[in-house]
N, C-alpha and C positions, 0 to 999 in steps of 0.2 A: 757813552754819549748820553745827553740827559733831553730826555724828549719834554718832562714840563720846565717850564722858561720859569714857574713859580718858586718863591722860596720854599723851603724845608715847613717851615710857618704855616704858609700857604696851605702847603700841599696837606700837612694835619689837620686843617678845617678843612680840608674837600674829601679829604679819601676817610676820615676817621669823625670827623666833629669834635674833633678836641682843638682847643686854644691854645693850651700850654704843654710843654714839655715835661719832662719830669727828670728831673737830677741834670747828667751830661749827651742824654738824648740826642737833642740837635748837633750835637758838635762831632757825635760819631756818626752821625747822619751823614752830614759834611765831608768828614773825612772818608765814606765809602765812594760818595759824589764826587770826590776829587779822583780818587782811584788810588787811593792808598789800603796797603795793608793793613786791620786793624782789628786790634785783640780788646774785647768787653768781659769784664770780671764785673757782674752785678747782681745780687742778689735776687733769689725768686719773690717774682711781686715787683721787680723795678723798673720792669718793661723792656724786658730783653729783646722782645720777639720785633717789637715796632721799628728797631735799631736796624732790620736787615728787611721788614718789609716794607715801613716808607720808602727806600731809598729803589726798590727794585719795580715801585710802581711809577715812580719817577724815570728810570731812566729805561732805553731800549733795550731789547733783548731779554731773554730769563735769568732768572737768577736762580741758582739749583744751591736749595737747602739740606743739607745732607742730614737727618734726621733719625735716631736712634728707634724709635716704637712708630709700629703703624697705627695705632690710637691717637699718637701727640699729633701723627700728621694729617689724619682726619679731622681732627678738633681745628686745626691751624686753618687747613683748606677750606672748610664750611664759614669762619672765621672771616676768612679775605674775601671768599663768595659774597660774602654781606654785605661789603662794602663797594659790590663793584657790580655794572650794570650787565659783565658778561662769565657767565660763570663757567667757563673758561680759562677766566685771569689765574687761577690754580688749579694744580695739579698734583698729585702724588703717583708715585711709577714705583709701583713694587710686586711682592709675588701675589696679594689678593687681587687681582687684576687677571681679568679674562684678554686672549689675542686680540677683540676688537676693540676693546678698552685701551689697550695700550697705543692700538693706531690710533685713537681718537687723540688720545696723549699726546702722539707725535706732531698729529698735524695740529694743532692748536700751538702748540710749539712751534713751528715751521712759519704758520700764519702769522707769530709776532701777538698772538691773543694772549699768549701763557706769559705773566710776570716772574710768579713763581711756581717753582716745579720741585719737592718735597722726594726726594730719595733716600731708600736706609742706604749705608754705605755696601752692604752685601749686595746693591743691585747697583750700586756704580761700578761694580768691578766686571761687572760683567760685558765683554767685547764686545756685544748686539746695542749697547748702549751709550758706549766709549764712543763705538763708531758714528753712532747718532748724534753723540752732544759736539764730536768734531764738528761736525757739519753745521749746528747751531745756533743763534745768536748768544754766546755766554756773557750777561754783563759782569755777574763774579758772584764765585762762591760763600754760600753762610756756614760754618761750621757749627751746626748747635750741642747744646751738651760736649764740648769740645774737653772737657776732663777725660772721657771714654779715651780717648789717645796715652792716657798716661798710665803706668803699672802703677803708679800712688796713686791715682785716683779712684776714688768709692765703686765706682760702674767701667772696670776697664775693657775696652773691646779691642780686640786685637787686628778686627780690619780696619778700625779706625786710621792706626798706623799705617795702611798705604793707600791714605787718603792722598798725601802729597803725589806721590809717582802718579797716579791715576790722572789729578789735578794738573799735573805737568803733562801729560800725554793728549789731553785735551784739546786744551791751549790755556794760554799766560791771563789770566784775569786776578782782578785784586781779592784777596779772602777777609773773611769778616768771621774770627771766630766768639766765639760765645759759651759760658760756663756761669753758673750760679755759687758756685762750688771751687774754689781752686785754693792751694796751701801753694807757697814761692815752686817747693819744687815741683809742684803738676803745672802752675803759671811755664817755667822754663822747658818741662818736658814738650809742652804745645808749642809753645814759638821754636823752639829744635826741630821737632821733629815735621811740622807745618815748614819749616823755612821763613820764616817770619823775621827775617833780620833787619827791618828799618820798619816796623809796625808802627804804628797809634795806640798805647795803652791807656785807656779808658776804666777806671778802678773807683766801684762807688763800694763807699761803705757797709762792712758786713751786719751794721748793725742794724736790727727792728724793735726798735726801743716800744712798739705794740705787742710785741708774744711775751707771754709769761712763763719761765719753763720754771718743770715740778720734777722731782722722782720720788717717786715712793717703791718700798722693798716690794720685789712681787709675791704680795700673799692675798689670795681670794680675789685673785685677778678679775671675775668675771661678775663679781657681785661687785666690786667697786666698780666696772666700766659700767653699769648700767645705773647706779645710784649717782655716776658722774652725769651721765648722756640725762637724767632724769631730772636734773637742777640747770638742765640747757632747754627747754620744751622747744616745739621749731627750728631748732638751729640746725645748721648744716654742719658736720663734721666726718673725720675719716678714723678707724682702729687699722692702726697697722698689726699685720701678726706674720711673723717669719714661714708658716706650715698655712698650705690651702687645707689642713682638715682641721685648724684652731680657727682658719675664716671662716669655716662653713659652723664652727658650732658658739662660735659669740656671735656673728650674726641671726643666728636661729634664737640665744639666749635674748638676746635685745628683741626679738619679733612677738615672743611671747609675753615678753614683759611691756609691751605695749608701744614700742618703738619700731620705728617705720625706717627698718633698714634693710639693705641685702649686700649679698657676697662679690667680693670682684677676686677671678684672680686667671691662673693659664691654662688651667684645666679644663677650666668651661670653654664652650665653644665660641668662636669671633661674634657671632650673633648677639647671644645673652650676656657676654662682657658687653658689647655695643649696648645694647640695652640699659644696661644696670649700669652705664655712664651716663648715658643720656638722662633716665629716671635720675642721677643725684643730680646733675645739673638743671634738670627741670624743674628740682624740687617738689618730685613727686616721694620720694625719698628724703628724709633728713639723715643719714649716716652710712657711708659703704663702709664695710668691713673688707679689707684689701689685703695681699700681699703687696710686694715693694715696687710690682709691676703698673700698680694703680696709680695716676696722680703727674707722671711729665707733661709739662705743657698743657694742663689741665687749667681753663682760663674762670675759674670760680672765683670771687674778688672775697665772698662774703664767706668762706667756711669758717668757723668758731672757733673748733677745737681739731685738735690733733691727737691720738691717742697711740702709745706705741706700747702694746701687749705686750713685747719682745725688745731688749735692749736692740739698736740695730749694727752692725758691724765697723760701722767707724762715724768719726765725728761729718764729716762731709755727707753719710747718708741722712742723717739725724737732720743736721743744718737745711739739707734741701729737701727733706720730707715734713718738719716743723714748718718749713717754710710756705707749704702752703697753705696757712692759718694766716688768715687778716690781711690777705694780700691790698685789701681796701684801705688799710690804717687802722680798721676798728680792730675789736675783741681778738683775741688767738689765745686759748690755751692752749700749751702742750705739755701733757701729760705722761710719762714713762714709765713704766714697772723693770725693775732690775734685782736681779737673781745671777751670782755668780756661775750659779748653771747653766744660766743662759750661753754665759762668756767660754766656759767650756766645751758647749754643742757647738759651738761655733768655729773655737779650735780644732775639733776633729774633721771640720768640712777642709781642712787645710792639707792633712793629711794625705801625702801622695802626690802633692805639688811640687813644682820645681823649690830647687832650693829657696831661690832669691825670693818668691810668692808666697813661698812658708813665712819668712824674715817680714818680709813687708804687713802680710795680713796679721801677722801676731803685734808689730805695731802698732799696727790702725787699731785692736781689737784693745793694746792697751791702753791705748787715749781715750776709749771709749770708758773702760773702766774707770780710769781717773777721772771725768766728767761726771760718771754714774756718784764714787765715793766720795765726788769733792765737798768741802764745807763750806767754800770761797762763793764768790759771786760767780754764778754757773756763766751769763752773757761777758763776764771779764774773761772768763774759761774759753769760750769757744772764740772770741774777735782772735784772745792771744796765739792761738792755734792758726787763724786764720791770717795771724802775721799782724796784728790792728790793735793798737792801744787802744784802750777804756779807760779817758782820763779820771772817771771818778771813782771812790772806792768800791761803790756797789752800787747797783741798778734803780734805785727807788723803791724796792718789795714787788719786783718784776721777776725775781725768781724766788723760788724755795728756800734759800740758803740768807737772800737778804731779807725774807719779810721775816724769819724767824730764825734771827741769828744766832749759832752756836757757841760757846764757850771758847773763852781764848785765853791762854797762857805762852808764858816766856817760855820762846825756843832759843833764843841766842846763841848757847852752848851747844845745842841738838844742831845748829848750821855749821856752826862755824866747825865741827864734828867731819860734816858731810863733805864739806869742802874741803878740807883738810885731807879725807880718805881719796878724793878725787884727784887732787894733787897730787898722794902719796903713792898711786896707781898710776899717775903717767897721765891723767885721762884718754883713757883708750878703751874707758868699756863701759856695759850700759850700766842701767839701775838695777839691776840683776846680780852683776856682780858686784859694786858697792855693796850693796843688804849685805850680802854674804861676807865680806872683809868687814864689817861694821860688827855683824853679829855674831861671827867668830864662828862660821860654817863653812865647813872644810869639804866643799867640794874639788871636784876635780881640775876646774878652771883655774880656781884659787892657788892649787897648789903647783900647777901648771907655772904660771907667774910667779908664783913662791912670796903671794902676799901673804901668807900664813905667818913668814916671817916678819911682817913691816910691827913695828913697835905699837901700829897705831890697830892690826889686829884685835879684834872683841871687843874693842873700847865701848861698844853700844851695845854691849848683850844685855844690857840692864831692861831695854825695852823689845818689842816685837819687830816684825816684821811691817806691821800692819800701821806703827806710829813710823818708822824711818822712810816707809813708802809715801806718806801723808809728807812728810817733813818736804822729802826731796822733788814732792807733785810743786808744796807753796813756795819753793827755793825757785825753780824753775819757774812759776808763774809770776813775782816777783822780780824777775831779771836777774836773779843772783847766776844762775846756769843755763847753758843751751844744751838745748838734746838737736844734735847731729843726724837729718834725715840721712841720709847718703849712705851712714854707716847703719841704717837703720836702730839708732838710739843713742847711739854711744852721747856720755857727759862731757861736755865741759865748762867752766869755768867761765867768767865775762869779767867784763873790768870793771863793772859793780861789786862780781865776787869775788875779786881779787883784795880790792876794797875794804871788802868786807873781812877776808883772812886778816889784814892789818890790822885794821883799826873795828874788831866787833861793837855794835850795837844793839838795843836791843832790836828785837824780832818776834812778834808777835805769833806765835802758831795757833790754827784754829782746829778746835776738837774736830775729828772726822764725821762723816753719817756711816751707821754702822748697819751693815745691809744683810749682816747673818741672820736674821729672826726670818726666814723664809719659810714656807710651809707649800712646796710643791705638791706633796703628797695627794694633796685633795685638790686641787687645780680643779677650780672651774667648783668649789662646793660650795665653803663657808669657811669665814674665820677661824683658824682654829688658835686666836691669840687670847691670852690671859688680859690684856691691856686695858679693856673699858669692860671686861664682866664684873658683876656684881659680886662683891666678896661675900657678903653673908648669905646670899642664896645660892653662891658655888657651895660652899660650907655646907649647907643643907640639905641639894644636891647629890654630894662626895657621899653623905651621911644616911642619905634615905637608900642611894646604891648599894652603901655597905650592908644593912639592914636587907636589901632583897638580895642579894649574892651570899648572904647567910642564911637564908631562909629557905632556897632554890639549891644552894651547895654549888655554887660555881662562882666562879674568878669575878672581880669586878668588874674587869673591864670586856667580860663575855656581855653586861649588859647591857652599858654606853661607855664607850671609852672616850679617856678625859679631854679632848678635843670635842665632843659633843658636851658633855657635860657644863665646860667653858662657855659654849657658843647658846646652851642654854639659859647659862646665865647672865649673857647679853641680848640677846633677843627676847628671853620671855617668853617663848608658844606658848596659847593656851587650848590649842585644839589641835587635833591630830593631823591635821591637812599641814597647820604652821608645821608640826614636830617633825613631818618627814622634807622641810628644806635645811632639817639641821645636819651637817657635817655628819656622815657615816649611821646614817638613822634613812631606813629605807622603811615602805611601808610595812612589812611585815616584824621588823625592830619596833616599829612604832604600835600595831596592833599587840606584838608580843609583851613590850615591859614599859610601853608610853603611857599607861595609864596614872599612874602613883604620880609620877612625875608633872603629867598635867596637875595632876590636882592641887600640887604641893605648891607650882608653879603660880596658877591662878588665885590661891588663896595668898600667897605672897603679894601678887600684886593689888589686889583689890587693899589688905591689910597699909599695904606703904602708900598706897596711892601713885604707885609708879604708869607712870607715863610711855608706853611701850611704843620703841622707834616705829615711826610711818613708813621707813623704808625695808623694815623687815620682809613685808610681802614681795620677797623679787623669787618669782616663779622659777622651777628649777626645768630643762630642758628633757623631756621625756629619752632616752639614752636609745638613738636609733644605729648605734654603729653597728657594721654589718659583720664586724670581724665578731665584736660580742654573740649576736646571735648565730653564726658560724661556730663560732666555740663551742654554746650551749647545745646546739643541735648534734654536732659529732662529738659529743662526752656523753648526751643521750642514746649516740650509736654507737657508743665503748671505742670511737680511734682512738689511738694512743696519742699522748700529748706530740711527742714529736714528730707525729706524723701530720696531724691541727700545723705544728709550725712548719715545719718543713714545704707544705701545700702554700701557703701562705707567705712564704720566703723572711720567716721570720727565726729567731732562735728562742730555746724553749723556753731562758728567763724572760722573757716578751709575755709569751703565752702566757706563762704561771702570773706573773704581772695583772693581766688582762682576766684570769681565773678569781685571782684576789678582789679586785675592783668589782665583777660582778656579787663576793661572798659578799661584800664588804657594804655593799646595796641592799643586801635585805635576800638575794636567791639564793635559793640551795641547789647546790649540784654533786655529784654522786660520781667523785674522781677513785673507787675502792676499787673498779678493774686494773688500774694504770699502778695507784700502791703497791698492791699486791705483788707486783711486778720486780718493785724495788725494792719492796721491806717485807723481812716476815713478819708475821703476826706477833711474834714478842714483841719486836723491835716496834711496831706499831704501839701498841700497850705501852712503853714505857714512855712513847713520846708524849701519849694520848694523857697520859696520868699525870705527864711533865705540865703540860697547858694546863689542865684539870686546877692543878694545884700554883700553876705559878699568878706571881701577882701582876706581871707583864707582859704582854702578847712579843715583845722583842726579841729578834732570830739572835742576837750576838748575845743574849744572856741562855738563849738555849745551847746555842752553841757551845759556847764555855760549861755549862751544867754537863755536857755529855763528853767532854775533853775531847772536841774533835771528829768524836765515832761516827758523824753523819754528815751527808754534807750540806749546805743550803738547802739545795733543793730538793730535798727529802724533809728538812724540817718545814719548808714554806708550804709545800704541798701536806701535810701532816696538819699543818698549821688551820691551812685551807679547810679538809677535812674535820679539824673538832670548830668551828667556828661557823660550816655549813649546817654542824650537827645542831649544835650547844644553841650557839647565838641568835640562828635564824627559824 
């Protein structure tokens, strides 16, 4: 029943002050007013949340929004408080809620004060509350974030699923579900599994022709996010990063470099996450550094940039974590780092899952990659995922891929190649097994099938793997083929490509981005790429090295190794404070053999008159990890390495890992009780003599030098040992 007599209109300039609606607003408004079922797919920023609160402050009774974080529904509730003279009109009933808190809850409720009432679904299942909302005025449910109900969906929650039974046990009211995010088949899974059989679908476009998306390969991840955040002065923006201990140390990196940010994520307590949401929204802070927990329902109009440290695990997180950049229409960049590493860490969290969760998350994980590799217009890339043609060929220079378009050549014969293998396969399988019958790779599957046989076997070994995965991404995006959710990938064919098998044309293929030049190793150091160093003073560099490791009797690279060397000769130092932010140059590397090199350095530049980058001074983060100084302190007490990991629930390559990172800083440490242990003292000598004399600190050329006799971890700890001695 609708307790204001006023229109939808109306009631927008009384409870809100807005005039106008925005996209199909009003009309889903309408449709909850009527008391119809009704499903909203609209992008973040398009005003989802006003869809299900006009309409509950209009009519009588509550309306109970079932709400995934208790952050989004504290943000929501203070939100409607605003607007209304009894603060009251909302509620949220969850576990941070004291016994008297929750009667306050109730009877506000009871009173007919409460409009809406904000629940996670773990606290609607619960009978003490079931029995409550019986009793209640229900005017109808909000489902928000209504993806969580789907196993395709980015955020799946499994009690989402017995929202419906709860909702029927209740009593009969109309539902009003809501997603920013949904692919056809998470759209089908929520109306299935909701009951939504005579809905209202309400579907605004996925496109925000305001964000700009970029990727760049992840190398020196933490010196670009701060030379990026530095070219935005004021601006509000968010660094997503997969690990609370990568939030805690690029937010610390940005705090020293003179940027006004802090950490959000689970580990910290409800307090200080409170806090550090409130300080970015107050803009007391310009930048939270977040896990993926930070940011739903988070009602900032004006953030700038978006930042993702960490590729993120499917296109749908990406989509509604980008999404909250320029929620106003202005500015939004989003910016990504992608390292197939990444894609792999990610894989392993899969590990130990049900079958079908294995299936689906290595999907989601490949459309991720393809978005990361693609060369195509990235916003054509994600509408078509999202089911939405992009009638033009590219964006305007709205993304990466169109303001700096890649090279293109005639694929014709490379498709009609593909399509042909697909056919010749039955299509009944993914892109996984195409490659493999294309490239005449005789796996088990293959031969399972006995396409080993089919004539059209190896026809494409000419090229990799890496160009028929590109082929069959732009074949697919193109409309030539559909990749089959259901079957979690499987190929097929369309009558475009069918088309296309008859009567070929040409087909333009675009060169890939090629995202191997990665350099994890030093994460969070310096460049260690060859690409804008200076060639004649690398040159000079190589030369003046060579000159002191013959004069001193030791390896070259005992006394910069050539990723500092590089990084010197794009930065330029000319004084020892710049030389120890260079890649694997710690202060005592730099009091040891930084001298010559300044000089050589500085009289370089003054001679060219070179112009030494402004953004070189970006501060390097004093190294406060606790597990480091742990380590150093029990190798001080002689524990043995694996008793350090074992304490610490790690395995000893961890440790030895974490041993190197400190040699590799400029400390010495004194691992010869733990050696001892494992090697005799010949065997010591001959490794020692090995480094001594080789030209490359690299374990796989030692390895091979010794045929085998030692294993890893005797060379890396040996390694460790001439390198604390020698170098530092």
């Amino acid at each position: 029943m609708i307790t204001d007599t006023i229109s939808p209109k109306e009631a927008l300039v009384k409870y809100f002050g807005f005039t106008q609606f925005k996209g199909e607003q009003e009309l889903i408004i309408e449709s909850i007013l009527a008391g119809h079922h009704t499903f909203v797919i609209m992008p973040t920023g398009g005003g989802k949340s006003l869809c299900y609160q006009l309409p509950a402050l209009m009519r009588s009774g509550t309306a109970i929004v079932v709400s995934p974080l208790i952050a989004l529904m504290k943000n929501q509730v203070d939100a409607i408080r605003g607007v209304s003279e009894h603060e009251g009109v909302a509620h949220f009933l969850n576990s941070s809620l004291n016994k008297s808190e929750i009667q306050r809850v109730k009877d506000d409720v009871n009173s007919g004060i409460t409009k809406l009432l904000y629940m996670a679904p773990e606290s609607l299942t619960k009978q003490d509350y079931i029995d409550f909302l019986r009793e209640a005025d229900v005017s109808f449910f909000a489902v928000d974030e209504a993806h969580c109900i789907s196993e395709w969906g980015h955020d799946f929650r499994p009690e989402y699923r017995r929202l419906r039974a709860i909702i029927e046990e209740i009593k009969y009211a109309p539902i009003i579900a809501l997603t920013a995010t949904a692919t056809e088949k998470v759209q089908q899974d929520i109306r299935k599994n909701l009951g939504m059989t005579d809905e209202k679908v309400f579907k605004a476009s996925f496109n925000r022709p305001n964000l700009y998306y970029e990727v760049r390969p992840k190398k020196d991840v933490a010196r670009e996010i701060i030379k990026f955040v530095k070219t935005k002065p004021g601006k509000s923006g968010i660094v997503y990063c997969l690990s609370r201990k990568k939030v805690e140390e690029i937010a610390e990196a940005l705090k020293v470099n003179g940027i006004k940010a802090l950490p959000y994520h689970a580990g910290m307590d409800a307090n200080q996450r409170s806090n550090h949401q409130d300080a970015f929204l107050n803009e007391d802070v310009d930048v939270i550094v977040a896990t993926i927990a930070f940011g739903m329902g988070i009602d900032k109009p004006d953030v700038r940039f978006v930042i993702h440290h960490d590729i993120p695990k499917s296109i749908e997180s990406y989509y509604q974590e980008t999404g909250r950049g320029g929620r106003d229409g202005g500015e939004g960049d989003c910016l990504a780092f992608y390292s197939y590493k990444d894609i792999e860490k990610l894989e392993k969290f899969l590990h130990g899952k049900h079958i079908s969760e294995m299936e689906i998350g290595r999907q989601l994980l490949q459309e991720i990659v393809s978005y990361a590799e693609s060369s195509m217009c990235r916003r054509k890339f994600i509408l078509h995922y999202f089911g939405e043609e992009f009638d033009s060929d590219d964006c305007g220079g709205m993304c990466d891929n169109c303001r700096y378009p890649k090279e293109e050549f005639e694929g014709k014969d490379a498709i009609h190649l593909i399509l042909e293998t697909i056919k010749e396969t039955k299509e009944k399988h993914k892109a996984r097994h195409i490659l493999n019958v294309l490239t005449g790779s005789e796996t088990a599957e293959v031969k399972t099938y006995r396409d080993d046989e089919l004539e059209i076997f190896g026809a494409g070994k000419d090229e990799d793997e890496k160009y028929w995965h590109a082929a069959i991404r732009q074949a697919n995006l193109r409309g030539l083929l559909h990749k089959e959710i259901e079957t979690y990938g499987t190929l097929h064919i369309t009558e475009k490509g069918h088309e296309f098998l008859k009567n070929p044309v040409s087909f333009m293929l675009i060169k890939e981005n090629d995202y191997s030049d990665v350099d994890d190793a030093f994460e969070g150091g310096r460049d260690g790429g060859r690409a804008s160093s200076d060639e004649a003073l690398y040159k000079m560099l190589i030369s003046l090295r060579k000159d002191i490791s013959a004069k001193k009797g030791l390896p070259p690279y005992v006394i910069f190794q050539d990723p500092s060397i590089q990084e010197m000769a794009t930065n330029y130092p000319i004084t020892k404070e710049e030389l120890t932010h260079i890649v694997g140059v710690g202060a005592g590397k730099a009091s040891k053999f930084g001298k010559p090199f300044l000089e050589l350095i500085s009289k370089y530049v003054d001679e060219n008159e070179i112009e030494r980058p402004q953004d070189f001074v970006v501060k390097s983060v004093v190294n406060k990890s606790g597990l480091k100084v742990h380590i150093i302190q029990n190798i001080d007490r002689k524990v043995p390495l694996d008793d350090i990991a074992r304490a610490k629930g790690k395995e000893l390559e961890e440790i030895i890992g974490e041993i190197e990172a400190i040699v590799g800083s400029g400390t010495r440490v004194n691992i010869d009780y733990y050696i001892n242990h494992i090697l005799d003292e010949e065997d010591q000598e001959d490794i020692y003599a090995y480094f001594m004399e080789a030209e490359s600190e690299e374990l796989q050329e030692a390895y091979d030098e010794f045929d085998g006799d030692y294993t890893e971890d005797q060379l890396r700890l040996m390694r460790v040992k001439f390198m604390s001695e020698v170098a530092n």
